[in-house]
N, C-alpha and C positions, 0 to 999 in steps of 0.2 A: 538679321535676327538680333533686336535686341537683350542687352542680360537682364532687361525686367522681365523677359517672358519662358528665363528657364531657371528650371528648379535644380539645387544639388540633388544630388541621388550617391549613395555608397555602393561599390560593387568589388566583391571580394573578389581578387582571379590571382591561378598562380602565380609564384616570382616568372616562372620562365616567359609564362602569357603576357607581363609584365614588360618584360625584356623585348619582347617580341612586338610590342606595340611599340613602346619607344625606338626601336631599332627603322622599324616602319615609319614613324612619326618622324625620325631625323633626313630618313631618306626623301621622303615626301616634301621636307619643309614643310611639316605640319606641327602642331603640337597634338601630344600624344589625348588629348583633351578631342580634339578636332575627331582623329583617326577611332576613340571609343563612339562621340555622338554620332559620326558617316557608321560608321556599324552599324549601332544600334537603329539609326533611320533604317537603312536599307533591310536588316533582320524583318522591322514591324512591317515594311510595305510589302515585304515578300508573303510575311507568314499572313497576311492581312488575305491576299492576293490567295492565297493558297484556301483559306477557311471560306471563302466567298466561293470559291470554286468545290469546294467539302460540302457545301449547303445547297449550291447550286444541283450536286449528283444528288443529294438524299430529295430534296425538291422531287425531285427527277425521279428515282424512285421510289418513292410515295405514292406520285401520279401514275405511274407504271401498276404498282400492285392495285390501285383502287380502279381503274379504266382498265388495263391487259390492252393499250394499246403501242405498239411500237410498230418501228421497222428491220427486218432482217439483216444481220451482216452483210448477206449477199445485195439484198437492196442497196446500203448504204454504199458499200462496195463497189456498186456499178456506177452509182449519181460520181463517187470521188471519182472515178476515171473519167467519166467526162467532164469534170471540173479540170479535172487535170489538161485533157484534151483542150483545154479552152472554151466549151461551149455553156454556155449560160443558162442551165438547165435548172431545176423546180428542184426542192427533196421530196425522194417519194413519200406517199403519205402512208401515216402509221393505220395502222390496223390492228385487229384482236384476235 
């Protein structure tokens, strides 16, 4: 990555949060510069990861209240044990 392609940014954090990176940053051989951006990456890909999965369920129940079609715990329930069993089995299909 080169530094044309990152922008400063300000971010206020306790002295001890403070301490606490550089503490990390020295043990790592990192600079404590390094150890804020690997944070900050790994925060956005997560929460990134998380919201796509947030949208995916409201998706999901949308389509649920407007159709009333799904499958039973018990349904789902049986397809995973025989996933689990090894066998290479369909999902049951939803219904209303």
């Amino acid at each position: 990555m080169s530094t044309s392609t990152l922008s400063a940014v300000t971010v206020k954090i306790e002295p001890a949060i403070k301490q606490r990176v550089q503490r990390l940053a020295k043990a790592r051989h990192r600079t404590p510069h390094w150890v804020m951006h690997e944070a900050i990456v790994q925060f956005v890909e997560r929460e990134e990861k998380r919201e796509a999965f947030r949208q995916d369920a409201i998706k999901a129940w949308d389509e649920y209240q407007l159709t009333g079609l799904h499958v039973s715990m018990a349904e789902a329930d049986a397809w995973m044990a025989e996933l689990e069993a090894g066998q290479d089995v369909e999902p049951p299909e939803c219904h209303g």
